[in-house]
C-alpha positions as CSV (number, residue, x, y, z in Angstrom):
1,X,6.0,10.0,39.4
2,X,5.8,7.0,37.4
3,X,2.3,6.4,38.1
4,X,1.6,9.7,35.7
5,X,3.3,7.6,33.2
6,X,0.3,5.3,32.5
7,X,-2.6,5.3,30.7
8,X,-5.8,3.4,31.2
9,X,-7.3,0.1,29.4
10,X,-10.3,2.9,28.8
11,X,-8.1,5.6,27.7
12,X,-6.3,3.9,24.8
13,X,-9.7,2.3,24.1
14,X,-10.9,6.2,23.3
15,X,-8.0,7.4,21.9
16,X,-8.2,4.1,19.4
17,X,-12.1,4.8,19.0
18,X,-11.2,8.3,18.3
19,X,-8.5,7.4,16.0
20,X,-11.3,5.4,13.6
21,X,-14.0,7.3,14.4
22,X,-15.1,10.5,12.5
23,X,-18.9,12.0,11.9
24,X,-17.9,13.5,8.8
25,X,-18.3,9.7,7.6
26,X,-21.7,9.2,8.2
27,X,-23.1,11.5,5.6
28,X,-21.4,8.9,2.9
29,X,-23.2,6.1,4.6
30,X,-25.8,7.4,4.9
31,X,-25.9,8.1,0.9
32,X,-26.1,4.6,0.3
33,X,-29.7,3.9,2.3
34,X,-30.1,0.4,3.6
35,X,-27.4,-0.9,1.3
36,X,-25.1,0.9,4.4
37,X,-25.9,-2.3,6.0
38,X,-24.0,-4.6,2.8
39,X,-21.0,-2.0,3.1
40,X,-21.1,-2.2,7.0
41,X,-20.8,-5.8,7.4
42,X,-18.3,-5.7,4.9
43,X,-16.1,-3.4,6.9
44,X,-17.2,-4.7,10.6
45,X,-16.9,-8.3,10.1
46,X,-14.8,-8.8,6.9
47,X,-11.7,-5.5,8.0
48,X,-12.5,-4.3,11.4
49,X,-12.7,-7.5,13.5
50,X,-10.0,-9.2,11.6
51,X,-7.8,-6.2,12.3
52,X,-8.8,-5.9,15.9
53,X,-8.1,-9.8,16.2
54,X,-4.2,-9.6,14.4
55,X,-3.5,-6.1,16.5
56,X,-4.6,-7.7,19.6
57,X,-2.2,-10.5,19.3
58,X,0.7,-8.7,17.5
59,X,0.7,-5.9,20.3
60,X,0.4,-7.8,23.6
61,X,3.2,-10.2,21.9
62,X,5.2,-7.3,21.2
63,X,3.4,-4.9,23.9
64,X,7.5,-4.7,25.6
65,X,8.8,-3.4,22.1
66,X,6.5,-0.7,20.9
67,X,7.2,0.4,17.3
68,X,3.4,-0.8,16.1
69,X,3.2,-2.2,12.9
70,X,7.2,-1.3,11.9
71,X,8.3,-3.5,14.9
72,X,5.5,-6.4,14.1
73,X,6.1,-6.6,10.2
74,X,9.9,-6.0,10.6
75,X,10.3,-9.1,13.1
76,X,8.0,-11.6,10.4
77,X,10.1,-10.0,7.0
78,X,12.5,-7.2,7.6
79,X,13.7,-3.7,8.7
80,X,13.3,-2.5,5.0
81,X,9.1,-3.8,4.3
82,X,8.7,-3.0,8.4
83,X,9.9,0.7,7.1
84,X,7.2,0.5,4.1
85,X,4.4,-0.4,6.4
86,X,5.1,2.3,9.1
87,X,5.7,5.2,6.5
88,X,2.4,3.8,4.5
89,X,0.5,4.3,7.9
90,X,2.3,7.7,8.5
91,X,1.5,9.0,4.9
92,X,-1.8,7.9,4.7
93,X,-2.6,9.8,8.1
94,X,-0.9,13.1,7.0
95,X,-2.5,13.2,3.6
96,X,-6.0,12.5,5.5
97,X,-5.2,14.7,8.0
98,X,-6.7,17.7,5.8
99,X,-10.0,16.0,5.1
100,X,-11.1,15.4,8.6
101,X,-9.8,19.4,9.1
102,X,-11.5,20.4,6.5
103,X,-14.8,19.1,8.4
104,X,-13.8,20.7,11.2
105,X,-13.6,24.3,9.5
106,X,-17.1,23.6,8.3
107,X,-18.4,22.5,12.1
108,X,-16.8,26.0,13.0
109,X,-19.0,27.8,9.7
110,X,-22.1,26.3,11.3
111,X,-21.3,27.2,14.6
112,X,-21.0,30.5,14.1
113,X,-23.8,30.8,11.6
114,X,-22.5,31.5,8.3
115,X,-22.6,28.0,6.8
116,X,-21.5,29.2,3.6
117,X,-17.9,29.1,5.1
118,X,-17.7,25.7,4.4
119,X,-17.2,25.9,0.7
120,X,-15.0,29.0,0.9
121,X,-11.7,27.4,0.1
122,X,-9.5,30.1,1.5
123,X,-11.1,29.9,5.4
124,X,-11.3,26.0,4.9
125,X,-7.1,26.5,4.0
126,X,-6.4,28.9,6.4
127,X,-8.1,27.2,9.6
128,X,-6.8,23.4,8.6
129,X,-3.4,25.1,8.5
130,X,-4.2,27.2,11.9
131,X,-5.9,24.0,13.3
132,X,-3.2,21.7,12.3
133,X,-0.3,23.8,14.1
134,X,-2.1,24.3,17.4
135,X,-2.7,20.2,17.9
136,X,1.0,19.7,17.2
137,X,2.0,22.2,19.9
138,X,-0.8,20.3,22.2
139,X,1.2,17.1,21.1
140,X,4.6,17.9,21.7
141,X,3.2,18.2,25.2
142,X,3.4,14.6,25.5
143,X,0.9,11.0,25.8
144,X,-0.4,12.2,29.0
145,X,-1.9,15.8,27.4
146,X,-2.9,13.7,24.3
147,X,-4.5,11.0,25.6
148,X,-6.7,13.5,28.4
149,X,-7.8,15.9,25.3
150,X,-8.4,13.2,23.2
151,X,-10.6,10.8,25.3
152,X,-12.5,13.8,26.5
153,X,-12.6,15.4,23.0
154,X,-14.2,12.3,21.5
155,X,-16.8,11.9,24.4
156,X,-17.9,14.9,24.1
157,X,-17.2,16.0,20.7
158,X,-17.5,12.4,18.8
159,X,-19.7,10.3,21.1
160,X,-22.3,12.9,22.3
161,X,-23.3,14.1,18.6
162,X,-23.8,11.2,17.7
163,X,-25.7,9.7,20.5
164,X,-27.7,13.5,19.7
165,X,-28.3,12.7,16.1
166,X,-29.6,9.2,16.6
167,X,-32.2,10.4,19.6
168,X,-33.1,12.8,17.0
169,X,-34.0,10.0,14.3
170,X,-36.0,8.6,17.3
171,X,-37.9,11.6,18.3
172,X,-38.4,12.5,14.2
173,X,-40.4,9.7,13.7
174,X,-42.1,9.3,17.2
175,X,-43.7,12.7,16.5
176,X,-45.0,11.6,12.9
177,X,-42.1,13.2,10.8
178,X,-41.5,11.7,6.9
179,X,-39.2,8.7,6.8
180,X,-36.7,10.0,3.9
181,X,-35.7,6.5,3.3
182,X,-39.0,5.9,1.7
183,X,-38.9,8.9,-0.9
184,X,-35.7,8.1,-2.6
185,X,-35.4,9.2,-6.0
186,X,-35.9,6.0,-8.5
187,X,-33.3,7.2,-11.3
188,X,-30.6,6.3,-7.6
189,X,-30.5,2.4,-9.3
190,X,-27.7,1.7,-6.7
191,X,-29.8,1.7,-3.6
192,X,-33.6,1.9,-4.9
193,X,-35.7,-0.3,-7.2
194,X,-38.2,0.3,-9.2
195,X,-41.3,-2.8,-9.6
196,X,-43.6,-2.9,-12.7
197,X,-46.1,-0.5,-10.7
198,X,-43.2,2.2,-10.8
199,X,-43.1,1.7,-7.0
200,X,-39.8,2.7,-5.8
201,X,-38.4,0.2,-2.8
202,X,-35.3,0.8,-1.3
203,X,-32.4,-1.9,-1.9
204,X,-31.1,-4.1,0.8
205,X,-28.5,-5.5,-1.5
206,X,-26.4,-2.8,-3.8
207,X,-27.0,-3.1,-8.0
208,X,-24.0,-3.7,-9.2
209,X,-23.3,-3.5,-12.8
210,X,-19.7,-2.7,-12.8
211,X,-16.7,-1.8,-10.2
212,X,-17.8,1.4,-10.2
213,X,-20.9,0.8,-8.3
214,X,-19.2,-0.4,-5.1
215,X,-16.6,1.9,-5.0
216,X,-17.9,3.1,-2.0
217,X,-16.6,-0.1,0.2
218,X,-12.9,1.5,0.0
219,X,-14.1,4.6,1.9
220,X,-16.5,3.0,3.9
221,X,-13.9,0.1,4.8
222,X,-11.5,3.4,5.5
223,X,-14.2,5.0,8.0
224,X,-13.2,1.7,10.0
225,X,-9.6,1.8,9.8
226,X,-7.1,2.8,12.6
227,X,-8.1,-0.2,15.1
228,X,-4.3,-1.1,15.5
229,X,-2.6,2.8,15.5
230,X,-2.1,3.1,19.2
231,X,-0.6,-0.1,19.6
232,X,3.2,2.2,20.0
233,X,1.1,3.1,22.9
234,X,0.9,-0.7,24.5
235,X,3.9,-0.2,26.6
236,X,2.9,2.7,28.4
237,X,-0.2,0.3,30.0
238,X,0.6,-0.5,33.2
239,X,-0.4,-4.2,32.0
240,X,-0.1,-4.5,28.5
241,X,-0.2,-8.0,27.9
242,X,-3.5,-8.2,29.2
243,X,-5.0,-4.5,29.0
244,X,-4.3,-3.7,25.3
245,X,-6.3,-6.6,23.7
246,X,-9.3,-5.2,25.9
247,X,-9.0,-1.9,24.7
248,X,-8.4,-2.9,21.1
249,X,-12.2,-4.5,21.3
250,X,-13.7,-2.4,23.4
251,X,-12.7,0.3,20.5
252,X,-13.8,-1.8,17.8
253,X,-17.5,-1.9,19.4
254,X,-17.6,1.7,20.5
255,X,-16.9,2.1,16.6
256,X,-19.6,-0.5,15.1
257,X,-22.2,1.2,17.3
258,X,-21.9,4.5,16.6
259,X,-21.2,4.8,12.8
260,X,-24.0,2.0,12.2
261,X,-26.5,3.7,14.1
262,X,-25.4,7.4,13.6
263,X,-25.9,7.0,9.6
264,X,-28.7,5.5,9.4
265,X,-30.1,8.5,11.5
266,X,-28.9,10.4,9.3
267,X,-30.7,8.7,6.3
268,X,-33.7,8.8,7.9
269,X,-33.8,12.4,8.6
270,X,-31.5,14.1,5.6
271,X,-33.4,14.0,2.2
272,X,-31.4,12.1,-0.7
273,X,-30.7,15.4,-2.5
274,X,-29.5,17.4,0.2
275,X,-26.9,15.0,1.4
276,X,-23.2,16.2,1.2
277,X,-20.1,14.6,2.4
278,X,-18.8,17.7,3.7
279,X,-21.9,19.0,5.4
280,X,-24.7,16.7,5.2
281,X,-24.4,15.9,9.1
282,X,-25.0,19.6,10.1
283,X,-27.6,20.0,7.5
284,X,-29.4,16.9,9.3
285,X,-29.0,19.1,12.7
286,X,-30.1,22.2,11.4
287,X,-33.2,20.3,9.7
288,X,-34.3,19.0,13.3
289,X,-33.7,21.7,15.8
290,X,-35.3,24.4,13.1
291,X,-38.4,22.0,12.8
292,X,-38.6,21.8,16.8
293,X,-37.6,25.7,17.0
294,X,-34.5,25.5,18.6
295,X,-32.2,25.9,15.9
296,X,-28.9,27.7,18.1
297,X,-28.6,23.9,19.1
298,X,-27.4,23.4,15.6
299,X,-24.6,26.0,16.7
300,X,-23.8,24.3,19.4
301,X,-23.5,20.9,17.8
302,X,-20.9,22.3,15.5
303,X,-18.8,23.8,18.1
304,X,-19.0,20.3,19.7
305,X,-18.1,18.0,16.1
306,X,-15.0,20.6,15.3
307,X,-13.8,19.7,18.6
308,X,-14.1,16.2,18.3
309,X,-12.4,16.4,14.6
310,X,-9.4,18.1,16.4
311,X,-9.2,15.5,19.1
312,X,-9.2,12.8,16.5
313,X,-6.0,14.2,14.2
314,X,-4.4,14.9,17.8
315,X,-4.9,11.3,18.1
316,X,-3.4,10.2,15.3
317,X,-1.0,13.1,15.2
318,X,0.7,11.4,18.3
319,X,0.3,7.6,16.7
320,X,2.5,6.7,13.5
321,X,4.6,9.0,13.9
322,X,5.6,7.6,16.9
323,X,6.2,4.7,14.9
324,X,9.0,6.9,12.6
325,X,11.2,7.2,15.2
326,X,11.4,3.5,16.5
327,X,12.4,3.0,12.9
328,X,14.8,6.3,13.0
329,X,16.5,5.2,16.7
330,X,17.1,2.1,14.8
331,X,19.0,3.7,11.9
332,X,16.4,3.1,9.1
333,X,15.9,6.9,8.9
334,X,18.4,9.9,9.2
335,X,19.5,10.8,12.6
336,X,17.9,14.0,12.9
337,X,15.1,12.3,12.7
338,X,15.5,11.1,16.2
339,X,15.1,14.2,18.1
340,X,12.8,14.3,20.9
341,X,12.0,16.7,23.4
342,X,12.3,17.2,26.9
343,X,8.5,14.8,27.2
344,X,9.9,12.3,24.5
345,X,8.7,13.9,21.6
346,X,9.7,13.2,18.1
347,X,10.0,17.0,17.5
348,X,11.8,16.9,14.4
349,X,8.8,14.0,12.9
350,X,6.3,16.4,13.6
351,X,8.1,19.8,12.0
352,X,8.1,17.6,9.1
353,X,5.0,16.2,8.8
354,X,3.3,19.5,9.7
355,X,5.3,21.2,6.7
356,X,3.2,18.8,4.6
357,X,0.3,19.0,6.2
358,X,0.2,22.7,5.1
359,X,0.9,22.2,2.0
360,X,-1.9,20.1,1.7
361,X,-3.9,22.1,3.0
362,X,-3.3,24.9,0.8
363,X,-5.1,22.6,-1.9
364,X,-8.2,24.4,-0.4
365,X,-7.3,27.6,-1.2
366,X,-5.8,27.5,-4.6
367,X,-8.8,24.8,-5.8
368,X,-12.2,26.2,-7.3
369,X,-14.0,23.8,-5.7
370,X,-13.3,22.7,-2.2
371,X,-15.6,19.3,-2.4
372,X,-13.6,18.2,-5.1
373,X,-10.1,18.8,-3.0
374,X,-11.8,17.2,-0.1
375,X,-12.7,14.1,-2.5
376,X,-9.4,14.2,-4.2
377,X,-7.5,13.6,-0.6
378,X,-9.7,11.2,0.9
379,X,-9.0,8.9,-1.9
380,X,-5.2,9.3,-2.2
381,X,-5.6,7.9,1.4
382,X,-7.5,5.0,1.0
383,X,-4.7,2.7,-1.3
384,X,-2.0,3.4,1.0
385,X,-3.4,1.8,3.8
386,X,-4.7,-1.0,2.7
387,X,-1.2,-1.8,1.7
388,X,-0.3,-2.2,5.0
389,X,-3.3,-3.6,6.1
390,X,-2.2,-6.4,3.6
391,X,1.7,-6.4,5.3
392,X,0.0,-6.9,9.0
393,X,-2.2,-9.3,8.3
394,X,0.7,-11.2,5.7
395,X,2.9,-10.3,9.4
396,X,0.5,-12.4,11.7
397,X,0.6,-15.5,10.3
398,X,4.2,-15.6,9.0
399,X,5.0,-15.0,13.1
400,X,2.9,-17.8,13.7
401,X,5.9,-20.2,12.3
402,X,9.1,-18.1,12.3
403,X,8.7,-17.5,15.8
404,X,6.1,-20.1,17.3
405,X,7.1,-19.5,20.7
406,X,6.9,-15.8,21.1
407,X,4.5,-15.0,24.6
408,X,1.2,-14.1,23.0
409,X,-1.1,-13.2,25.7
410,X,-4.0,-13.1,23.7
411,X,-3.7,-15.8,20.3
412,X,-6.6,-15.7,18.0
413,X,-8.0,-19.4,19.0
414,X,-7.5,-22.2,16.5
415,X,-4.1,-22.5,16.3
416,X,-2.3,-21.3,13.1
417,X,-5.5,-22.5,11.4
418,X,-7.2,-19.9,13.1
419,X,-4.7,-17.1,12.5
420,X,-5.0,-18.3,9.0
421,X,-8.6,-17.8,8.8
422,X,-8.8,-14.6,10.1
423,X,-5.7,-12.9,8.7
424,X,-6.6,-14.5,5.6
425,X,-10.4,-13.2,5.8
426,X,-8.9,-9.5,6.6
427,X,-6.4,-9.8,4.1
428,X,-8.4,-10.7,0.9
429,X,-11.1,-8.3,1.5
430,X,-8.6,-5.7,1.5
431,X,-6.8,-6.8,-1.4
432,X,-10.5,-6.3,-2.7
433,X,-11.0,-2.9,-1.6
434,X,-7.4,-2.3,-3.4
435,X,-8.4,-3.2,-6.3
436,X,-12.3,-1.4,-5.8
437,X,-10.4,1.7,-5.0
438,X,-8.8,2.7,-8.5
439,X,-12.6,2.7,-9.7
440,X,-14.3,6.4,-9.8
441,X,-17.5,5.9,-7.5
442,X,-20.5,5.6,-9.9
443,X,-22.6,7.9,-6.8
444,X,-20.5,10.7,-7.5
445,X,-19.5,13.2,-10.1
446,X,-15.6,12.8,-10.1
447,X,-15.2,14.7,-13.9
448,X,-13.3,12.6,-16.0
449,X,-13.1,8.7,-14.6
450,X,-9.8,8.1,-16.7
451,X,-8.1,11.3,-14.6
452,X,-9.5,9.7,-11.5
453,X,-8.0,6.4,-11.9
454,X,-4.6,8.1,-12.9
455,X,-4.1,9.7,-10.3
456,X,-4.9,6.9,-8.2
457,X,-2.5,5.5,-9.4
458,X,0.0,7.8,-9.8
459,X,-0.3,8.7,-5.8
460,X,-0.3,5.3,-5.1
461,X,3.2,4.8,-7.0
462,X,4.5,7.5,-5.5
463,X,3.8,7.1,-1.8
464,X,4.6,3.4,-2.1
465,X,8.3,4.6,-4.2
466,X,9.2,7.1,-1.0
467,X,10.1,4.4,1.6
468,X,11.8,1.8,-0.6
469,X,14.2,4.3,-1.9
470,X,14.7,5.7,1.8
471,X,15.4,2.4,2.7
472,X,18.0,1.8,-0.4
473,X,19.7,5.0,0.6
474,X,20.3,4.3,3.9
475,X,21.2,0.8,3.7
476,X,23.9,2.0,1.1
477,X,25.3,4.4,4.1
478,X,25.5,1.7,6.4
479,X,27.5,-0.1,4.3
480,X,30.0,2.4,2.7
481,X,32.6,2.9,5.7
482,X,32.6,6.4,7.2
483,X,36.0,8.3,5.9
């Protein structure tokens, strides 16, 4: 009985690849040409490896304790910023959760033809909110139903796109197709430039003239995130102190293969103009299989990439909140909050965070334009988390001195120096991509900059407000004796 219990090394490695990876990101890559290879390394070597390295050692030293990133930032600091970081992690995820739904209703709107769907706000509302519901039920199910649906979902409906859409790239050029990389507008000054002959070459470096020009990196550097979520998961490895740092790299290279290759098979394929965040990789599908005359395979593919979106929010549905209720059984939240059901659900988390989720949602249906409400949540997201990207890494090396002996079965070599240097690497370029983040991308028309930045801002306050006044509140109860 207990051996259903356990999940694999290469099961948590998929659910954690599926966790960070989503297609619908390699349209915006793909939008910045061979500059995708600046913001890449950026993410990969600069936020994704560094993360991969602090997770690996925070989780197998704390693989017995679950909890995540509440448990690891709680033990370096305290119950109160341990709170911030976990409900950062969960906010982030519920806000993002309609985006990556969003992309799945327009999968669905290719796959059954009508591809105009995808900018009908009230079917994009209406099937996030329909979508959203049926993962939780799938959810409250428990890890084993999660983590079967979601390792097969994102083989088949993650992995195998993509591995389609970069054969494609191969074949399109093979047979003597146009490289689109090569007839790239000149006025796009951020990844072309233009000689004294008026040649146009693409840019291997991004112009910058301002912020605004690399504004990009946050939601690049965001298309990486997620490497640590399933680290609540560690304890249910039948040996976690040695199984979870595997899987935490083995997801972090399933990850740098297929988004660096996936987008720039998409770039090659997809002209400039016609590339959209939303649907730019179905375009590039429909563009191939109607040149070869096969175009239902474009159907196909769509039915495949919605079902790979889903598997990815049940992945994370399953994750941080997970993390909530370590930090409700410990008091930090209300006691309703630490319902579970009869599989050890936190039934009572998810209600909640699928109330908001809908609401959310609804921002589909009562918006004019559903690109701009897609845009709009995607980078409300991206601030959050690198807050608590900044706490874990700020987590690893003060755990280094305040408890020097703690069993780490994987240490990031080096000594403290060495945790230093890579926490330190992770943690200042994401300090950077803070700061990047409250600047209106320069490749896209946001309307007014000033409103962009303020509500930036504004979100930002907010979300980061929420858990600090939880905390206040229900320190205050502990300490006022019951009557």
């Amino acid at each position: 009985m207990a051996k259903s219990k356990n999940i694999s090394t290469t099961q948590l490695a998929l659910m954690t690849a599926a966790a960070v990876i989503s297609l619908r990101g390699l349209p915006m890559m793909a939008q910045e040409e061979l500059t995708m290879f600046f913001y890449i390394f950026f993410a990969t070597f600069l936020f994704l490896i560094p993360a991969a390295l602090v997770g690996a050692e925070l989780g197998s030293a704390y693989s017995d304790r679950g909890g995540g990133v509440y448990t690891w930032v709680k033990e370096a600091f305290n119950s109160r910023l341990g709170f911030t970081a976990i409900f950062l992690q969960w906010i982030q995820n519920v806000v993002w959760y309609p985006t990556v739904l969003g992309f799945a209703a327009a999968s669905i709107a290719y796959m059954i033809g009508m591809p105009d769907l995808a900018q009908n706000g009230l079917y994009v509302g209406l099937f996030s909110i329909a979508m959203y519901w049926c993962a939780t039920l799938v959810t409250l199910r428990g890890t084993d139903a999660i983590s079967s649906i979601t390792s097969k979902g994102f083989l088949i409906g993650t992995v195998l796109p993509g591995i389609v859409v970069i054969v494609m790239a191969i074949v399109w050029l093979a047979t003597g197709n146009p490289d689109a990389m090569r007839h790239i507008p000149a006025e796009v000054s951020q990844v072309v430039n233009v000689d004294a002959m008026q040649h146009v070459h693409p840019r291997l470096f991004p112009h910058i003239s301002g912020m605004n020009d690399i504004a990009f990196l946050a939601g690049i550097l965001l298309l990486f995130a997620g490497v640590e979520v399933h680290a609540v998961h560690a304890p249910e490895l039948r040996n976690p102190q040695s199984q979870f740092p595997k899987a935490m790299f083995l997801a972090a290279l399933i990850s740098f293969a297929l988004f660096t290759l996936g987008a720039l098979a998409v770039a090659i394929i997809l002209p400039y103009d016609r590339i959209n965040l939303q649907s730019g990789l179905f375009t590039t599908y429909q563009i191939v299989f109607d040149h070869y005359h096969v175009g239902w395979l474009s159907n196909v593919m769509g039915l495949l990439v919605a079902f790979g979106a889903l598997a990815g929010v049940m992945s994370w549905i399953s994750g941080p909140s997970r993390g909530l209720l370590w930090t409700a059984k410990e008091g930090v939240l209300p006691g309703f909050m630490q319902k579970t059901n009869k599989n050890g659900v936190q039934i009572n988390i998810l209600l909640i965070q699928g109330c908001i989720v809908s609401v959310l949602s609804s921002l589909y249906i009562f918006m004019n334009d559903v690109s701009v409400a897609f845009f709009l949540l995607s980078a409300l997201t991206v601030g959050l988390y690198l807050i608590m990207y900044m706490m874990m890494y700020a987590a690893g090396i003060r755990l280094r001195y305040s408890q020097p002996d703690l069993k780490r079965t994987y240490r990031i070599p080096g000594g403290n120096a060495g945790m230093w240097f890579v926490a330190g690497i992770g943690f200042l370029a994401v300090l950077f991509a803070f700061v990047v983040t409250f600047f209106p991308p320069s490749q896209l028309p946001v309307g007014s900059p000033a409103m962009y930045t303020w509500l930036v801002i504004i979100g930002t306050v907010v979300f980061l407000a929420i858990p600090i006044i939880i905390s206040g509140v229900m320190s205050r109860r502990k300490r006022t004796p019951q009557a």
